[in-house]
C-alpha positions in Angstrom: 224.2 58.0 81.0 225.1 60.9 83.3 225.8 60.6 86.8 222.7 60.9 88.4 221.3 58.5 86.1 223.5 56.2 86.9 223.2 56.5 90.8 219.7 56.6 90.0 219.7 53.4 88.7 221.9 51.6 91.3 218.9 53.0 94.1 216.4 51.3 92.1 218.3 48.1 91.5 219.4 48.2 95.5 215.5 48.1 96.0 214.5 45.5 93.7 217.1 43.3 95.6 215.5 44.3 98.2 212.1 42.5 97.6 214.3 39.3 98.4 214.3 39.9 101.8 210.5 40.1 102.0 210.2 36.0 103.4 212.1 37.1 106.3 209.7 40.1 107.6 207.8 39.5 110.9 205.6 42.3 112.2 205.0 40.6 115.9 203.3 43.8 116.9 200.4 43.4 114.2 197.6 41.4 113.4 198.6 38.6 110.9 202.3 39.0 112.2 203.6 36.4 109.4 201.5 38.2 106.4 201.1 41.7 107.6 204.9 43.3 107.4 205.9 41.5 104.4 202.9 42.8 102.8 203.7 46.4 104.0 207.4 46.1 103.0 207.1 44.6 99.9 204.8 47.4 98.9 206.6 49.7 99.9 209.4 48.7 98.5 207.9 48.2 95.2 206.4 51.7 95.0 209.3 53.8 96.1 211.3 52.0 93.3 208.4 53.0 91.0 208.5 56.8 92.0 212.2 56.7 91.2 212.3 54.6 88.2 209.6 57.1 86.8 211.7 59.8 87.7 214.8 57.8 85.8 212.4 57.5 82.5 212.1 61.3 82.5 215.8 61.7 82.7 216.4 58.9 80.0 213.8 59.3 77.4 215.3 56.4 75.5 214.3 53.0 75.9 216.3 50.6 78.1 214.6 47.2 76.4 218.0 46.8 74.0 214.9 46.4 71.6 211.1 46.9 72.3 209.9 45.3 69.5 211.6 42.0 70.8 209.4 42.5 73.8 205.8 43.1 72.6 206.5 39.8 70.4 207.8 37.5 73.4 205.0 35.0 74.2 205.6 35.0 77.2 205.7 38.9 78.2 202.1 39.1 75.9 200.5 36.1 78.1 201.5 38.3 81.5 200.6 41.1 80.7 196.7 39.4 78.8 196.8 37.7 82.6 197.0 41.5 84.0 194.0 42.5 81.3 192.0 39.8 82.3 192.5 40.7 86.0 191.8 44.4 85.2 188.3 43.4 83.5 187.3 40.8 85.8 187.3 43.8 88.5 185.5 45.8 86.8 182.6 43.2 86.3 183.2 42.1 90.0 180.7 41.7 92.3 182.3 43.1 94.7 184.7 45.6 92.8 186.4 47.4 96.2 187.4 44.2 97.3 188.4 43.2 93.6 191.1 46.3 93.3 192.3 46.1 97.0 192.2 42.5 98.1 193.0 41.6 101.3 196.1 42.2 103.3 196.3 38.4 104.5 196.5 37.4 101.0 198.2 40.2 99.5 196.5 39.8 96.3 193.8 41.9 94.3 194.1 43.7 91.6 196.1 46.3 93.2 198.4 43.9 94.7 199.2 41.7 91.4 200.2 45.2 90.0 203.0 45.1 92.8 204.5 41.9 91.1 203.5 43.1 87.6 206.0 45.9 88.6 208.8 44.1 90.0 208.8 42.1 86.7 209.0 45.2 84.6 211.3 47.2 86.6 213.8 44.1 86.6 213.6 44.3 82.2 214.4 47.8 82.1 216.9 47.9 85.3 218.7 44.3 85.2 221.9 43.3 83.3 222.1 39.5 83.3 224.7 39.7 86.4 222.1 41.6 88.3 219.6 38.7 87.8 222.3 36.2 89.0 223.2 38.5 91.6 219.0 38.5 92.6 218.8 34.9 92.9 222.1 35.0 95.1 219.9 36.9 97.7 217.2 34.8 97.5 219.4 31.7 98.0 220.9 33.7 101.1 217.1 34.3 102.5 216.2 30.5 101.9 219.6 29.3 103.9 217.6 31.1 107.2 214.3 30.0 105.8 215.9 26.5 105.8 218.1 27.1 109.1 215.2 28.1 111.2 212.7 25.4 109.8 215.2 22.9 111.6 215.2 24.3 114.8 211.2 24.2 114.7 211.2 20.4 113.5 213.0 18.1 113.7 215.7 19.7 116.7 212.8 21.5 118.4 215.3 24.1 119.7 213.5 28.0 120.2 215.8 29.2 122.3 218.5 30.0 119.7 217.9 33.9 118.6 215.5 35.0 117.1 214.2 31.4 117.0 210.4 30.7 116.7 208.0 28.8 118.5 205.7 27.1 116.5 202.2 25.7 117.7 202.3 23.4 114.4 204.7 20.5 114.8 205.3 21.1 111.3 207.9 23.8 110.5 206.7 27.2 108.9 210.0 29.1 109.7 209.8 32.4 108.9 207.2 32.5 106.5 204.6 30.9 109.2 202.6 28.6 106.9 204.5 24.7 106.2 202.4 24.6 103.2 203.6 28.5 101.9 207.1 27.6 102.8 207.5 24.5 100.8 206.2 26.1 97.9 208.7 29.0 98.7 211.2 26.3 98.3 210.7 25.2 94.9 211.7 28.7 93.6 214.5 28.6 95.7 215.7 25.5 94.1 215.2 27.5 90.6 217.0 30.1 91.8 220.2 27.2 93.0 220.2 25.9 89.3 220.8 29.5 87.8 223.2 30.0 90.3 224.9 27.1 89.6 224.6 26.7 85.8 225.9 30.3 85.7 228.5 30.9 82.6 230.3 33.7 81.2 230.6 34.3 77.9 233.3 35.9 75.9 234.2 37.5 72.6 237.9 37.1 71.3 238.7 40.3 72.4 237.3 39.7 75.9 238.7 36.4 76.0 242.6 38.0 75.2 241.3 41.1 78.2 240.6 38.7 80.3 243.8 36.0 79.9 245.8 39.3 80.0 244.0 40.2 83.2 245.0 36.8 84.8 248.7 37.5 84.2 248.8 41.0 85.5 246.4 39.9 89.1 246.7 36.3 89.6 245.1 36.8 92.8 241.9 37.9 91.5 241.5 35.4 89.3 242.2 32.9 91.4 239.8 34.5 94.3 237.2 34.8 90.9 237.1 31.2 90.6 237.1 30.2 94.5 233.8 32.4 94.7 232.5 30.5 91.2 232.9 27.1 93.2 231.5 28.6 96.3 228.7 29.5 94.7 228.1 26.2 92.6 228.2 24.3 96.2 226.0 26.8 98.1 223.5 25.7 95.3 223.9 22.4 95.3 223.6 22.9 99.4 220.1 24.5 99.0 218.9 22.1 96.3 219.6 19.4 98.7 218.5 21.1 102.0 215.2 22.6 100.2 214.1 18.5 99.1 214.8 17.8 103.0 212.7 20.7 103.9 210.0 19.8 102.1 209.4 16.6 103.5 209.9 18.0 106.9 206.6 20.3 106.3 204.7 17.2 105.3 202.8 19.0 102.3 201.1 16.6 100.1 200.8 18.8 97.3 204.1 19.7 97.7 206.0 16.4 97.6 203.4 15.2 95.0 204.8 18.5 93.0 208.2 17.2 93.6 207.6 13.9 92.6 206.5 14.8 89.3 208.9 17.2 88.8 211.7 14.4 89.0 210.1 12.2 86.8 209.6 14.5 84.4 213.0 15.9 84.4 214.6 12.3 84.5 211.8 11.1 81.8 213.9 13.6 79.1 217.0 13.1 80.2 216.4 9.3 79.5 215.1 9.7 76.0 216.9 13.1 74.9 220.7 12.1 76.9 223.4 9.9 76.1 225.8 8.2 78.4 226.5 8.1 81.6 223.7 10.7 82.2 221.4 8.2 80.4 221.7 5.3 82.4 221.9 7.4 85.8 218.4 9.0 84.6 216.9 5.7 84.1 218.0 3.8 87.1 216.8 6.5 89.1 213.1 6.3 87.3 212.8 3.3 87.4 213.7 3.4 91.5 211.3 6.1 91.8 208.7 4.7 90.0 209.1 1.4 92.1 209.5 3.5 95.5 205.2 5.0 94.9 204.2 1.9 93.7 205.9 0.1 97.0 204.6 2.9 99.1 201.0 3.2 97.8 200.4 -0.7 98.0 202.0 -0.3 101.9 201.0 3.0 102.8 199.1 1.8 105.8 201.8 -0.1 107.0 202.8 2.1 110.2 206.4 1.8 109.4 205.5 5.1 106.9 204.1 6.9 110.5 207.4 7.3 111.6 209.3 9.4 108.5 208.5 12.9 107.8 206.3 13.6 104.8 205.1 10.3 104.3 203.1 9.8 107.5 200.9 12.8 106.0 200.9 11.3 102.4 199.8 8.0 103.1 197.0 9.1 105.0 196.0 11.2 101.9 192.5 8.5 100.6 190.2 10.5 98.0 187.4 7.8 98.6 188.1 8.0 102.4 185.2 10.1 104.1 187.6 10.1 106.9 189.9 12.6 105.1 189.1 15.9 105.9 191.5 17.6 104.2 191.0 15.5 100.9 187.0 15.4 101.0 187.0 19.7 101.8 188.8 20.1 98.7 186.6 17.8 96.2 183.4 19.7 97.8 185.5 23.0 96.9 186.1 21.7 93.3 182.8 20.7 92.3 181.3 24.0 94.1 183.9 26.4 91.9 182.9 24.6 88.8 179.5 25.5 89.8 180.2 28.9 90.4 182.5 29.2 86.9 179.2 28.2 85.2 177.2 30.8 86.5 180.0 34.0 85.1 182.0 31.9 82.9 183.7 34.3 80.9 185.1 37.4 83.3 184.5 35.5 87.1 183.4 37.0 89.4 186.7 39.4 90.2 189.7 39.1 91.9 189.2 37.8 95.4 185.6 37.6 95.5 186.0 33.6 95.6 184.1 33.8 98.9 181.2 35.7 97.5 180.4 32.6 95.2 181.5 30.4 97.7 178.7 31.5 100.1 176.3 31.4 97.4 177.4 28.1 96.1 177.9 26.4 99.3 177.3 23.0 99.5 175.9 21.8 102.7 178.0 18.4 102.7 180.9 20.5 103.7 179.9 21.0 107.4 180.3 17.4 108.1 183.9 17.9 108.1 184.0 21.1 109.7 182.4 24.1 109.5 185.1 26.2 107.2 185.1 29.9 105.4 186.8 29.4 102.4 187.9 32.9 100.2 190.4 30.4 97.8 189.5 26.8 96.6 192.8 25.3 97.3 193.1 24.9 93.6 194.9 27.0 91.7 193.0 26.3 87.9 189.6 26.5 90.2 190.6 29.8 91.6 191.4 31.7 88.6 187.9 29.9 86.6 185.7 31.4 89.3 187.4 34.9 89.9 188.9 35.5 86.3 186.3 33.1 84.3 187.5 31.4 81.1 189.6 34.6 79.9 191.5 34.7 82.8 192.5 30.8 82.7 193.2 30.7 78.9 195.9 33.4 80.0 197.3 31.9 83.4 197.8 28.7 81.0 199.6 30.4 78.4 202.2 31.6 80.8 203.2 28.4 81.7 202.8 27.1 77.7 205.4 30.0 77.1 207.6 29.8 79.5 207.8 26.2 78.6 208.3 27.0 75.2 211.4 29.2 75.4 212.7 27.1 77.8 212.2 24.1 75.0 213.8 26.7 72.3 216.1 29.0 73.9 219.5 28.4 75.8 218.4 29.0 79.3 221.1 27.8 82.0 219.8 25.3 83.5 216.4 25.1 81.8 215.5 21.6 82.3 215.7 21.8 86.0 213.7 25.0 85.9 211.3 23.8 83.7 210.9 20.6 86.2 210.5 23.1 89.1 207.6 24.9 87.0 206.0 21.6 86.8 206.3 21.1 90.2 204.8 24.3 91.2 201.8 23.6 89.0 201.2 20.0 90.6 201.2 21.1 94.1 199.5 24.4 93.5 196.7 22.3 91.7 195.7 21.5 95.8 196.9 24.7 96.9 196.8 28.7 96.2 199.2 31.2 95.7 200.2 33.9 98.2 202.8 37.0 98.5 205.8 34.9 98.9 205.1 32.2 95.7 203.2 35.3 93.6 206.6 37.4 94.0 208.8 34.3 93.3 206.9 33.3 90.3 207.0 36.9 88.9 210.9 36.5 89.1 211.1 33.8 87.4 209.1 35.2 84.7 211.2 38.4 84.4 214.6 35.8 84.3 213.0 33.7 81.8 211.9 37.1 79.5 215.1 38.9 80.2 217.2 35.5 78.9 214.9 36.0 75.9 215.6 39.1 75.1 219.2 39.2 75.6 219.5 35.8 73.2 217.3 37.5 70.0 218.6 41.2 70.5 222.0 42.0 68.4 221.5 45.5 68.2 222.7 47.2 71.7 221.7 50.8 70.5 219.1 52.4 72.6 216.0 53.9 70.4 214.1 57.2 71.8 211.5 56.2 73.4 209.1 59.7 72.7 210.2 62.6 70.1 207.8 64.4 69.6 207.5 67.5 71.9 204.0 67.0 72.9 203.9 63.1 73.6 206.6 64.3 76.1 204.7 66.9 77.7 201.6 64.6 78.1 204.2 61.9 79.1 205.4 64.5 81.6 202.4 65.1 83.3 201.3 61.7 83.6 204.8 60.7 85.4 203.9 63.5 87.9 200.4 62.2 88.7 201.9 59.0 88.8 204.8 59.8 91.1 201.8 61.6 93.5 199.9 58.8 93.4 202.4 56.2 94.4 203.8 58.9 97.0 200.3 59.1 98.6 200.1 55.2 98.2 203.5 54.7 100.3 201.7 56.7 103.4 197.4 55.8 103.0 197.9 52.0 101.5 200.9 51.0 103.5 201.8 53.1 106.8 198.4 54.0 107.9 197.2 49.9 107.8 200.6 49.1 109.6 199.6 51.7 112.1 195.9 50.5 112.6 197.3 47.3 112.8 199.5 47.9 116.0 196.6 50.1 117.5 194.4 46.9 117.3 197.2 44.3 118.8 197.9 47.0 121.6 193.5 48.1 122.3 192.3 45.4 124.6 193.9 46.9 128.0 190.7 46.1 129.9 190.8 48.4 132.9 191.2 51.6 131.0 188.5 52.6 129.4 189.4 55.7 127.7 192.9 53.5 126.3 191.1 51.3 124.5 188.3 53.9 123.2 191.3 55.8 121.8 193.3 53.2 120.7 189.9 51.8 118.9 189.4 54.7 117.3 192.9 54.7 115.8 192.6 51.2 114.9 189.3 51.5 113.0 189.5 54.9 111.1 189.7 56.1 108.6 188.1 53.2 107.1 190.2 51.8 104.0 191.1 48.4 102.3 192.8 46.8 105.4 189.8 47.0 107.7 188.3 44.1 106.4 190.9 42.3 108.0 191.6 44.4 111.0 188.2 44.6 112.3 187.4 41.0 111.8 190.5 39.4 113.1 190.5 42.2 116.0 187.4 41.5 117.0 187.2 37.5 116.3 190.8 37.4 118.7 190.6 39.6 121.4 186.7 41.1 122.0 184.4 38.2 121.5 185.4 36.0 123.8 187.1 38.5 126.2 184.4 41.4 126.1 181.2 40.5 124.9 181.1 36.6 125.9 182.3 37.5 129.7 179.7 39.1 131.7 182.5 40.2 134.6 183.4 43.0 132.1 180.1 43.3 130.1 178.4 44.1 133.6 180.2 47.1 133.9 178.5 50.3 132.2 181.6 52.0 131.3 182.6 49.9 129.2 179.9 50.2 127.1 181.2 52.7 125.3 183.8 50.5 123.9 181.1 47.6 122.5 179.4 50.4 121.0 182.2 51.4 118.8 183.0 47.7 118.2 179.3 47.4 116.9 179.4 50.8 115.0 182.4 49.8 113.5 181.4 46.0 112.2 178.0 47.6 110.9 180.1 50.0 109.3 181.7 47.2 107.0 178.7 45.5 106.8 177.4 48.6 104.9 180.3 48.9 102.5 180.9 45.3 101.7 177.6 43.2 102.4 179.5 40.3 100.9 181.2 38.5 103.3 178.3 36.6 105.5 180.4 36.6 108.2 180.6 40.4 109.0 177.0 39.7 109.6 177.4 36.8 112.1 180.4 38.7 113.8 178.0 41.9 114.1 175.1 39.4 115.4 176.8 37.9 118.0 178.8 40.7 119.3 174.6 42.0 119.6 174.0 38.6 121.2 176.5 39.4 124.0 174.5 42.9 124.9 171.7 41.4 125.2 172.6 38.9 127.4 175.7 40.1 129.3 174.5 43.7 129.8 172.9 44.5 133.0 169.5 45.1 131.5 166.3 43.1 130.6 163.8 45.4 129.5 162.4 44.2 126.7 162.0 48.0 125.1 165.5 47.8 125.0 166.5 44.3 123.8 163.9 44.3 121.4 165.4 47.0 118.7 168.9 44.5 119.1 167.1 41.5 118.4 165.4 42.5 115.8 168.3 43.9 114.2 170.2 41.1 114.4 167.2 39.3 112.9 167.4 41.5 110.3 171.4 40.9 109.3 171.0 37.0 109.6 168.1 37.0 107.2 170.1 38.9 105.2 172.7 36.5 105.6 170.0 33.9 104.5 170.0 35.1 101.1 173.4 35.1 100.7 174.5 32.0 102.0 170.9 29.9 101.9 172.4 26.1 101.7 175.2 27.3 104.9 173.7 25.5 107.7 175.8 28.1 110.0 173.6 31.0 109.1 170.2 29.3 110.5 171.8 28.3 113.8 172.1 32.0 114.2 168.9 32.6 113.2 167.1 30.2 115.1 169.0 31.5 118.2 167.6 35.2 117.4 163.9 33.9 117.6 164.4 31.6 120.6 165.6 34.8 122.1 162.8 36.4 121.2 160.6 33.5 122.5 159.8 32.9 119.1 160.0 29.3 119.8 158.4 27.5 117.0 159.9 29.4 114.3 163.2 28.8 116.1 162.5 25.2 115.8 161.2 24.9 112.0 164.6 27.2 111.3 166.8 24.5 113.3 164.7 21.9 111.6 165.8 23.3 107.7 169.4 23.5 108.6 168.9 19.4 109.8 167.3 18.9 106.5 169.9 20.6 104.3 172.2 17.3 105.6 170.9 15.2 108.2 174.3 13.6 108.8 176.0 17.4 110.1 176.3 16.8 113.9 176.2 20.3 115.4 173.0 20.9 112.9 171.8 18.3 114.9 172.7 19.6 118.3 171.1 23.3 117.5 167.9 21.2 116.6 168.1 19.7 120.5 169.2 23.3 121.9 166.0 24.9 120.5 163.9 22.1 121.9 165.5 22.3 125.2 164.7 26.0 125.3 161.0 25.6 124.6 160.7 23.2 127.2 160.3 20.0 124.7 162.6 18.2 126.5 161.8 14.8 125.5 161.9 15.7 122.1 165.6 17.3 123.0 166.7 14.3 124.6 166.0 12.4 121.1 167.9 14.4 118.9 170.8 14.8 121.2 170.7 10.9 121.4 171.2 11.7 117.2 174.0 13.5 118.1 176.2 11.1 120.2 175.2 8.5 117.5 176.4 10.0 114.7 179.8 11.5 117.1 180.0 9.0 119.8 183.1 11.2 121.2 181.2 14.7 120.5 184.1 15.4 118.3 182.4 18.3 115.5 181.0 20.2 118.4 182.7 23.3 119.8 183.4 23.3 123.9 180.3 25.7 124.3 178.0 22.8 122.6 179.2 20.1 125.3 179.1 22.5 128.1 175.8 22.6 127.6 174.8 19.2 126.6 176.4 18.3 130.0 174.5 20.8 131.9 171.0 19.6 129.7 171.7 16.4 131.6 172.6 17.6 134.7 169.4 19.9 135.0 167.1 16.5 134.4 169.2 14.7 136.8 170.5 11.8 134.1 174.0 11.0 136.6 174.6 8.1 134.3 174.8 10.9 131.0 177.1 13.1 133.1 179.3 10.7 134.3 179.3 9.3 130.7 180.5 12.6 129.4 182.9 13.0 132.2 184.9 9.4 131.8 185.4 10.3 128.2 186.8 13.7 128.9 189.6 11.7 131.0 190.0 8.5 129.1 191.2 10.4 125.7 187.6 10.0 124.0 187.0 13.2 123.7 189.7 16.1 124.9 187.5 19.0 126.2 187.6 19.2 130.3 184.5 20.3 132.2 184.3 22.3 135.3 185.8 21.2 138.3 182.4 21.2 140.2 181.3 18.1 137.6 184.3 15.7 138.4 183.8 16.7 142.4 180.2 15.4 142.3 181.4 12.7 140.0 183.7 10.8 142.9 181.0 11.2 145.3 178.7 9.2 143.0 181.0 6.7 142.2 182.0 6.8 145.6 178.4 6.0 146.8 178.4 3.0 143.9 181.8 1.9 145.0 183.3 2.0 141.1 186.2 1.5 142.3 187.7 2.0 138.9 186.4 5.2 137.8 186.8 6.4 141.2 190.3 6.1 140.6 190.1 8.1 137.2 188.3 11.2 139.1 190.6 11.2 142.2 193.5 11.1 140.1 192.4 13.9 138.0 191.1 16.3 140.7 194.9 15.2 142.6 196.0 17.9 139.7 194.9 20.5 141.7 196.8 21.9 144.6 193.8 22.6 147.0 192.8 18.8 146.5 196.0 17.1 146.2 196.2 15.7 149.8 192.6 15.5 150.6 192.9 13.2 146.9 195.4 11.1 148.3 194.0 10.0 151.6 191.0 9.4 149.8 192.2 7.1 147.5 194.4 5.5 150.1 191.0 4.5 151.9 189.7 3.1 148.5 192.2 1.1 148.0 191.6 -0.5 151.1 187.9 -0.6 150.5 186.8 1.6 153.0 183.8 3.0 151.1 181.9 3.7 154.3 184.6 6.0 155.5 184.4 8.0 152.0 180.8 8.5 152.2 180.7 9.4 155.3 182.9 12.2 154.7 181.2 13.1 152.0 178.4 13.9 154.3 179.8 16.3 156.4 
């Protein structure tokens, strides 16, 4: 190997170690700042080391595989790369094909994307030595140490004012990786990684053996500093084994401490059968305590000593026959709804992240009892690939794992037990979970270790083979590098800088004020249109223009900025045109066209007319696509009210009540189309429905109560809007009305002397600053029972 070559090499393998840093990449200046930049980077990253290693191959036209026939028989090499052919066809039969090939950024999966890992694997065959793989997982165990550090100062120490230090809104840590759920899964790879590590041997020959005792005499010191960094590295794994259990627990993911249970059964189930000694008896004490532990804690899982210890306050609220459990009861709706959708296009899915297209289509209306969710995985990793890679697809993901466990079963893998305890592990929890960028690059690694170790242990025969002879295999070969190189060159700047860009231009748009700013910074944020807009536009316009722009009338009222809805508009029908699939493009385009007509400063009906019947148009549309999604008709009922179309408004509210009675805010858009037709006694009924079936209105969004309150304000029912106003401030419910309400509350309890509730109104509205004195002396005098007094200030 010349010179170059060599150098060559040592870029690509600097790159591939690279990838290890990927957890550790937050693009605050983004959309998606947690998924975004690792997406980019990884990417990135990936394809620059493809561009060179191409350009190594057509330096070295020998192969690097020490043999390649050894690799086309491994088992587990031909499942990955069947899984990649089954990915491949099942796009090509998608329904939605784009979205099959590109996937979505906050994912990071798709066909294109799963070639990203396919390419790390491959690239780490032909460019890794076996130190190079230790060296890898050394990395990796460096990264998880911050991903560990960090998680502690979010939970349990709480501490964000350490650098670079991250507030979290959920009490359970996500460090750098932003998920708790994607980070404990992160963990079990890193606890893979810390039993390589640490079960790391070198062998020798004789000869090597006699090299290296003569090397101990001549440099003593090197040896010795040799073996310090051996039992450095042995401890650092051991460290990271322990701290990533800890960790685990601290993010209080079922699946995950489920996936580590069974993995420590498993692992101590052999031991205790295939072990002798010492390591026998150790394995079956601590089975037999574990075992004893789940059976203690299931029969006393309600016990509220469990409340107070991380991990197991989550898992002993976990009850599959609980209607209670959200969580729980989402995901067995989600299960039975994939197999559903598996049984319609059983044998090639229907693609690679088009779950959501047979979601929608599938959709059970039981689901919005529990919330109204969008699900685009089912939380299930088996269910996932069924529905978007049918039966093909599975037969393959299951193979990998029957592979791997086979050579870990047949060949001598350091540390192969533990690793094949942390596959199991990964399995069980991803059986109520999905993979992501993070666990789909660290199970690819693992993959590439496990093939490598393979590899090495069958092939005797060092001696590179050529690769191509013949003159014009290499000339063809040639050419297709070069298009290849092109192609991943243009990739690096279209696929990867351009969405990082848009990205950023969306964060930085909404600079209300300046009109032209944001027109320009729209424009760069929205064009040209490629993969990545699904997920710009949407989250764009879902976090910072529908409730800022088209929802507020203070900046809807002004003309100028109608330019800027326009383009919002334009740019949502846009997608809608190019990807149909996703229902809610459709809602998202409908309500930003329910904002103009009702925030703009026009009501001529030649004008609103053309915009409700559009958006009539798109939720019919949406109809088709989602016809058992009660979400869908609330939007179209709206339309037709607005369109005084009262009594098909109310027979569309009535179907979405019929597809489940028992779904509270079907209930409530039933009541808000009565109210609007006048039918008020009729409205009062069902929204008695309502507060029967959520006594605390919990189910409904704030908008929903807002308006209930103000239904019962408008018919002048005091006792309903004081009812609604007590639970707001006794915990029943936690949304807070205008201050207005609570004002005319404490005159009315004033009037009744209610002493008691009274109390609860002046002691709210003391919050204020305005109020806080006038608060005081007021409740000073009821104290005293001077009610007179109070009411006749009230009256002047």
């Amino acid at each position: 190997m010349g010179q170059s070559q060599f150098i060559l090499k040592n870029i690509i393998k600097f790159l591939l170690f690279a990838t290890a840093l990927t957890p550790l990449i937050i693009a605050w200046s983004t959309i998606f700042p947690y998924i975004f930049g690792k997406v980019v980077f990884f990417r990135s990253v990936i394809e620059i080391a493809l561009i060179l290693f191409l350009i190594y191959l057509l330096f070295n036209w020998k192969l690097k595989i020490k043999n390649w026939k050894l690799l086309v028989r491994n088992p587990l090499f031909i499942f990955v790369v069947l899984f990649i052919l089954s990915l491949i066809i099942s796009a090509i039969f998608a329904v939605n094909p784009y979205r099959a090939f590109w996937g979505t950024i906050d994912r990071g999966e798709g066909l294109f994307g799963m070639f990203h890992y396919f390419a790390l694997l491959v690239m780490g065959l032909f460019i890794f030595e076996k130190k190079d793989w230790f060296n890898f997982f050394k990395i990796h165990l460096a990264v998880g140490l911050i991903l560990i550090f960090y998680a502690f100062l979010q939970h349990p120490f709480k501490i964000y004012n350490f650098p670079f230090a991250l507030k979290f809104i959920d009490p359970r840590p996500g460090s750098f990786i932003g998920n708790p759920s994607f980070l404990a899964v992160h963990l079990f790879f890193l606890m893979m990684f810390a039993v390589v590590v640490f079960s790391e041997k070198t062998r020798h020959t004789d000869e090597k053996r006699i090299n290296a005792d003569k090397a101990i005499r001549i440099n003593p010191l090197k040896s010795a500093f040799a073996v310090v960094r051996k039992i450095f590295w042995r401890c650092f794994s051991l460290l990271i084994i322990m701290l990533s259990m800890i960790t685990i627990f601290l993010t209080g993911t079922r699946g995950a401490i489920l996936g580590l249970g069974t993995g420590l059964i498993i692992l101590l189930f052999y031991f205790s059968l295939k072990r002798k000694g010492w390591l026998r008896k150790l394995s079956v004490c601590f089975l037999i305590f574990i075992i004893g532990f789940g059976w203690v804690f299931w029969a006393t899982r309600h016990q509220p000593v469990w409340q107070k210890i991380p991990g197991f306050d989550r898992l002993a609220k976990t009850a599959a026959f609980d209607a209670n459990d959200n969580s729980t009861q989402t995901r067995i709706i989600t299960w039975r709804l994939s197999w559903n959708a598996f049984k319609e296009k059983p044998w090639f899915g229907w693609g690679p992240d088009n779950y959501l297209v047979a979601y929608e289509k599938h959709y059970e209306p039981g689901y919005a009892v529990y919330g109204e969710t969008w699900l685009d995985r089912a939380h299930n990793k088996i269910f996932d690939v069924l529905v978007m890679q049918g039966l093909f697809g599975l037969l393959s993901y299951l193979g990998i794992f029957a592979s791997a466990f086979y050579l870990l079963f047949k060949k001598r893998i350091a540390g192969k037990h533990f690793i094949m305890a942390g596959l199991v592990a990964y399995f069980v929890q991803n059986l109520v979970l999905f993979d992501q960028l993070n666990s789909d690059i660290a199970f690819f690694v693992i993959l590439g270790y496990l093939i490598s170790t393979e590899l090495r242990a069958e092939s005797v025969n060092y001696a590179a083979k050529p690769l191509i002879t013949n003159n014009f295999y290499k000339l063809s070969s040639l050419t297709i590098v070069i298009v290849a190189i092109s192609f991943l060159g243009y990739s690096v700047y279209a696929f990867n800088y351009v969405p990082f860009v848009q990205a950023k231009a969306f964060r930085e748009s909404p600079v209300l004020g300046n009109v032209f700013f944001m027109e320009e910074k729209l424009k760069e944020a929205m064009y040209p249109y490629n993969f990545a807009q699904y997920n710009i536009r949407s989250f764009g316009i879902d976090a910072f223009y529908l409730d800022q722009f088209f929802y507020n009338p203070d900046f809807m009222g002004k003309p100028q900025l109608k330019i800027v809805g326009d383009l919002l508009i334009e740019g949502m029908d846009e997608m809608a045109r190019r990807e149909p699939f996703d229902v809610r493009t459709l809602i998202r385009e409908v309500e930003m066209l329910n904002g103009v007509t009702k925030n703009y400063p026009f009501k001529d009906e030649k004008e609103t007319a053309p915009l409700f019947k559009k958006a009539e148009a798109l939720m019919r549309e949406a109809v088709k696509r989602a016809p058992n999604r009660q979400e869908v008709y609330y939007h179209l009922a709206f339309n037709l009210a607005g369109q005084k179309r009262y009594d098909e408004a109310i027979e569309t509210a009535r179907y979405a009540v019929s597809l489940n009675p028992k779904v509270v805010r079907a209930r409530y858009h039933l009541f808000l189309m009565l109210a609007l037709a006048g039918r008020n006694e009729e409205a009062l009924k069902e929204l008695a429905v309502v507060e029967e079936l959520r006594p605390n209105y919990d189910g409904l969004m704030v908008g929903d109560i807002n308006t209930a309150m103000l239904f019962y304000y408008n018919l002048g029912m005091t006792d309903k809007v004081t009812e609604l106003l007590i639970k707001s401030l006794d915990g029943r419910t936690l949304h807070k009305f205008r201050r207005w309400y609570y004002e005319q509350a404490l005159g009315y309890f004033a009037s009744q002397e209610d002493a008691k509730h009274f109390f609860l109104m002046a002691d709210y509205l003391a919050k204020f600053d305005d109020l806080k004195d006038n608060m005081e002396v007021l409740i000073d005098l009821a104290r005293n029972g001077n009610w007179s007094i109070i009411n006749n200030l009230r009256k002047i």
